[in-house]
C-alpha positions as CSV (number, residue, x, y, z in Angstrom):
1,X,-86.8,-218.5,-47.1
2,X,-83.3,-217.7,-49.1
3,X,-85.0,-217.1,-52.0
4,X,-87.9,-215.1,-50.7
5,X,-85.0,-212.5,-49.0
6,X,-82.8,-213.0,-52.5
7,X,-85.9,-211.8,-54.8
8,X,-86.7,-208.8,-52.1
9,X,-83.2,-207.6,-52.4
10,X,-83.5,-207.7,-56.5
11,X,-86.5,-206.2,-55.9
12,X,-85.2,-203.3,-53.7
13,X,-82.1,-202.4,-55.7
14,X,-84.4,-202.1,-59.2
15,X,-86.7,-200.0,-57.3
16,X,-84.0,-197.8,-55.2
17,X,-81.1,-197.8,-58.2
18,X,-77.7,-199.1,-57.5
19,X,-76.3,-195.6,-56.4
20,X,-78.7,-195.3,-53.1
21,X,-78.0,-198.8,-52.4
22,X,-74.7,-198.5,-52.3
23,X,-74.7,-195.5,-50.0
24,X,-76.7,-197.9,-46.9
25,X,-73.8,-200.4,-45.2
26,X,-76.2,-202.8,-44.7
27,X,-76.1,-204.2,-48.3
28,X,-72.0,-204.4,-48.1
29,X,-71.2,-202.9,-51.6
30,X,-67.2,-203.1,-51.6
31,X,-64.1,-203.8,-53.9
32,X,-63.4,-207.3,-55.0
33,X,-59.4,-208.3,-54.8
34,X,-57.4,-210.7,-56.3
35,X,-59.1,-212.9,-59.7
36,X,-62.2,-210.6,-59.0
37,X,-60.2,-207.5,-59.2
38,X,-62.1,-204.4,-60.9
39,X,-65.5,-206.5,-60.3
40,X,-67.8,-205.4,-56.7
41,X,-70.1,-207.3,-55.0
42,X,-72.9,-206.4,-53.2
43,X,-75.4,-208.1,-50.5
44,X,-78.9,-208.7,-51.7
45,X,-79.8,-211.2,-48.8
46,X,-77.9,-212.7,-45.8
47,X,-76.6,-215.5,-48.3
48,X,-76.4,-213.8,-51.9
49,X,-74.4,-211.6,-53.3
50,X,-74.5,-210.0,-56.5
51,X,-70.9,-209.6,-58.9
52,X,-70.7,-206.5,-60.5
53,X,-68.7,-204.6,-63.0
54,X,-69.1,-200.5,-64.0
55,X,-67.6,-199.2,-67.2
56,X,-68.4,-196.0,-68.6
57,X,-68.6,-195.0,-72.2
58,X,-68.6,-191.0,-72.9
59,X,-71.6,-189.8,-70.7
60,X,-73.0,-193.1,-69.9
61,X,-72.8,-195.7,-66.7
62,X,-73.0,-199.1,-67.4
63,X,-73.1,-202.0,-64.7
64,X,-73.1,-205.5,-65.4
65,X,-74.2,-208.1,-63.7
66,X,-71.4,-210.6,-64.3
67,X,-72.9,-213.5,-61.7
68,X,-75.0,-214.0,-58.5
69,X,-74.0,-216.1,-56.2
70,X,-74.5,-217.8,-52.9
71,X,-71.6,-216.6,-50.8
72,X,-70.0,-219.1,-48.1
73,X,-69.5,-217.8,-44.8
């Protein structure tokens, strides 16, 4: 069932675009502290999360994808 919910949320972010997912609380998108510093994270099920950086080069918004992960709660 975790991967079915994990490949909707892929599927929902590539289809909506980061930007309106990160305007709905539901998917969590916040600030990562300490080692993670500069990096977000954002929900795509109730037990991954996805590791993200942004960098921008002249006109241009990159995001990475640095991991996805199975969070702990």
């Amino acid at each position: 069932m975790c991967l079915i919910s994990y490949k909707l949320g892929l599927k929902v972010l590539d289809i909506l675009g980061l930007n309106k997912i990160r305007q709905r609380p539901g998917y969590h998108d916040e600030p990562l502290k300490g080692k993670r510093s500069g990096q977000r994270s954002i929900r795509l099920s109730k037990s991954y999360r996805a590791i993200y950086i942004i960098t921008n080069d002249s006109m241009i918004e990159f995001v990475e994808v640095q991991e996805v992960n199975k969070h702990d709660y």
